[in-house]
C-alpha positions in Angstrom: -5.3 -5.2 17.9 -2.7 -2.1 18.4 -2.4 -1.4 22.0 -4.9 2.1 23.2 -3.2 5.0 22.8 -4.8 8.6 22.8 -7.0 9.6 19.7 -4.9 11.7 17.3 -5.9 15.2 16.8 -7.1 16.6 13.1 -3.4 18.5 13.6 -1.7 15.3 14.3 -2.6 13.7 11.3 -1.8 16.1 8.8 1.4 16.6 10.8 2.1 12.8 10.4 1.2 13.4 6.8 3.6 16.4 6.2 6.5 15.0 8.0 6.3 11.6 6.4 6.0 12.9 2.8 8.6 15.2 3.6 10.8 12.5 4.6 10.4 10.9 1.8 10.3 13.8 -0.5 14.2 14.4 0.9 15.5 11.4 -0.2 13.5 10.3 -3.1 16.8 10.0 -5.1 18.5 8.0 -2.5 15.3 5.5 -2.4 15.1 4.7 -5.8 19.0 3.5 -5.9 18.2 1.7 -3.1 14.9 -0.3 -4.0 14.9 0.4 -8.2 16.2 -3.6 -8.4 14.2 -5.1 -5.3 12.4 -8.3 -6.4 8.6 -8.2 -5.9 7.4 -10.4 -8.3 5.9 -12.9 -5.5 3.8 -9.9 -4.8 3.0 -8.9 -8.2 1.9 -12.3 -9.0 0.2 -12.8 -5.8 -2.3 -9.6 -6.3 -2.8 -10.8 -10.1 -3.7 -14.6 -9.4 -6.6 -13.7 -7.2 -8.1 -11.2 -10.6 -11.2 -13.3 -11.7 -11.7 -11.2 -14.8 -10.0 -10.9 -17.6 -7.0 -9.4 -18.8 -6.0 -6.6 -19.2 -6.6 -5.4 -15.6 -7.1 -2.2 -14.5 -4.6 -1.3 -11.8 -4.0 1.1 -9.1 -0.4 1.3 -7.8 -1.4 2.5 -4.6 1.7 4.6 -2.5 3.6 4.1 -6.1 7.2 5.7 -5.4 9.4 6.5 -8.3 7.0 4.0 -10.5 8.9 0.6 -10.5 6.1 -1.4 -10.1 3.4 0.8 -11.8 6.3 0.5 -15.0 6.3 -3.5 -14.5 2.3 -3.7 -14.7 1.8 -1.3 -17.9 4.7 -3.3 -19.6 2.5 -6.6 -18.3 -0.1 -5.3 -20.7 -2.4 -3.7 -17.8 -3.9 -0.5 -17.3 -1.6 1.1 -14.4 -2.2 4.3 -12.2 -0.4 5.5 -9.6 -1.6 7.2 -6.4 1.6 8.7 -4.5 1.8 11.3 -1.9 5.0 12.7 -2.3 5.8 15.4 -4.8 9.5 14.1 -6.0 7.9 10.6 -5.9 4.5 11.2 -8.2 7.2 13.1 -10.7 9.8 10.1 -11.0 6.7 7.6 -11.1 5.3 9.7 -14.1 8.6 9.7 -16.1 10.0 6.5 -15.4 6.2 4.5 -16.0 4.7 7.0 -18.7 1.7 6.0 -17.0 -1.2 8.3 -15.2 -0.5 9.0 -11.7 -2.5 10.5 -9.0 -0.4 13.4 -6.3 -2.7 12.2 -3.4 -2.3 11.6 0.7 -3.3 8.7 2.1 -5.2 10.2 4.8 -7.1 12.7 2.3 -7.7 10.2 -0.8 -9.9 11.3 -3.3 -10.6 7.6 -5.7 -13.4 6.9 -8.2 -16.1 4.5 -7.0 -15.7 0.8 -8.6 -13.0 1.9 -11.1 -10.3 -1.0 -10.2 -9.8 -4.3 -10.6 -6.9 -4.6 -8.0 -4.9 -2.4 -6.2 -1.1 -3.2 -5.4 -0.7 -1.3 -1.4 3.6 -2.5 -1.2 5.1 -1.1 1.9 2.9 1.6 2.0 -0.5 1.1 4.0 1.6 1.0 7.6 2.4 4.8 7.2 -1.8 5.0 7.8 -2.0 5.5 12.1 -4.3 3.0 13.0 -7.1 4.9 14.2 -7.2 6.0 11.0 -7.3 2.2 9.0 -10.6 1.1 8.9 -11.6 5.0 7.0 -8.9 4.1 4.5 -9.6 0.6 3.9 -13.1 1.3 3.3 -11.9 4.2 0.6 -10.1 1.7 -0.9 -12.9 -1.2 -0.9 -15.3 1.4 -2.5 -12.6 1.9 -5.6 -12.5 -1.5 -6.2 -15.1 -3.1 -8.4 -17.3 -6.1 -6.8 -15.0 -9.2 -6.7 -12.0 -7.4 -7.0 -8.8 -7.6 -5.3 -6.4 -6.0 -2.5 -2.9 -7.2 -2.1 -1.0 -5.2 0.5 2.8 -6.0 2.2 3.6 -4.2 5.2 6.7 -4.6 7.9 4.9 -6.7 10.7 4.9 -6.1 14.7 2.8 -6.4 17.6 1.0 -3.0 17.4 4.0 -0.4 18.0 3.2 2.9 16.0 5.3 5.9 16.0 7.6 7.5 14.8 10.7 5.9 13.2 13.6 7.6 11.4 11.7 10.3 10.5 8.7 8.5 9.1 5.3 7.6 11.5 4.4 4.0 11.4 1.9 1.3 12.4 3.4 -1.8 12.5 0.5 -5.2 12.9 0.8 -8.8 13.3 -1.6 -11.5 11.2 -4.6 -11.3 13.9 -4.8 -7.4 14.4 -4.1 -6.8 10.1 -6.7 -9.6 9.8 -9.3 -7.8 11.8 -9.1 -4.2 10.8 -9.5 -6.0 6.6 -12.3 -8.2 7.8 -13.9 -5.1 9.4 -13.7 -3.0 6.5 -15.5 -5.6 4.1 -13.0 -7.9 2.7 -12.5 -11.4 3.0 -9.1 -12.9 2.8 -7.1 -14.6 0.2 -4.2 -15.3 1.2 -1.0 -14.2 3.7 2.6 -15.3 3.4 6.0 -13.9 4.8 8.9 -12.5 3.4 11.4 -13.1 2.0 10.7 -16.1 1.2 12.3 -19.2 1.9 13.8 -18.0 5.3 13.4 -18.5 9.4 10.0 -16.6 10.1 12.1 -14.4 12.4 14.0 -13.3 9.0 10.8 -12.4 7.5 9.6 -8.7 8.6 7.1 -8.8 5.7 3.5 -9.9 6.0 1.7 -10.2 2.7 -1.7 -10.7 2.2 -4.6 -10.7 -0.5 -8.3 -9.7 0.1 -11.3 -9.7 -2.0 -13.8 -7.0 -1.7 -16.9 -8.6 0.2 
């Protein structure tokens, strides 16, 4: 698990939350040059695989950005919404997708009981300070329907959390991420590392899929 650190204060966390969004709010045109063309599929398909229902799925794009990925599932046929904190973000999302999307902060979520069949968390669920985890997993377990599915992908580490270039993050390994999902009522899928193909020492992405317990 993370290493002990001081409880954040109420203050803390919304400061985390403002100055994080913020960052991001800054250079939301900057980020979508720079990620508009990254390849995710393997993560796409990974979340989609695990669906036992039929298609179309209903979606959530959880932490969507400008909408890249919340555009590839609607054109897949699904029903996609997006959840995004940032102001600048949740606006691109809603243009570039045309789909529904949701101005929300992670630490203050707000979802509909049982409403999804999967929800897509890429590169977003380390910005959540770890004390702070287990609340939002369980947020998220109780928006998924019964049998449904959570992929998330999340820069990997051995419990540092902080602040980095402007942005606060917690950054787990297999064991503690394992834990804190297993804790909150899901039972894993599956975990891989990317890229793929490369040394694991090139791969600062963990992956993983959990069903809802």
């Amino acid at each position: 698990m993370a290493r002990w650190r001081m409880p954040l204060t109420p203050d803390e966390l919304r400061r985390i939350a403002s100055l994080t969004l913020a960052h991001y709010d800054q250079r939301a045109d900057d980020f979508w040059l720079g990620t508009r063309d990254h390849d995710v599929s393997q993560n796409i398909a990974a979340l989609l695989r695990h669906i036992e229902v039929a298609p179309p799925f209903t979606i959530l794009d959880l932490g969507c950005g400008p909408g890249r990925d919340l555009k590839t599932f609607s054109n897949m046929g699904h029903v996609a919404i997006g959840l995004e904190g940032s102001q600048r973000f949740a606006t691109m999302a809603r243009n570039y997708s045309g789909c529904e999307v949701w101005q929300q902060d992670l630490l203050a979520l707000d979802l509909p009981d049982e409403r999804f069949d999967g929800v897509f968390a890429n590169a977003v669920l380390f910005h959540v300070p770890s004390q702070e985890l287990a609340r939002v997993l369980r947020q998220l377990r109780a928006t998924i329907k019964p049998g449904g599915v959570l992929f998330s992908s999340n820069p990997r580490g051995q419990g540092q959390e902080g602040w980095t270039n402007g942005r606060y993050g917690a950054f787990h390994d297999i064991d503690a991420w394992r834990s804190y999902l297993m804790g909150s009522g899901f039972v894993e899928l599956d975990h891989f590392y990317r890229p793929a193909g490369l040394p694991r020492e090139q791969q600062p992405w963990l992956a993983s899929a959990w069903r809802r317990g």
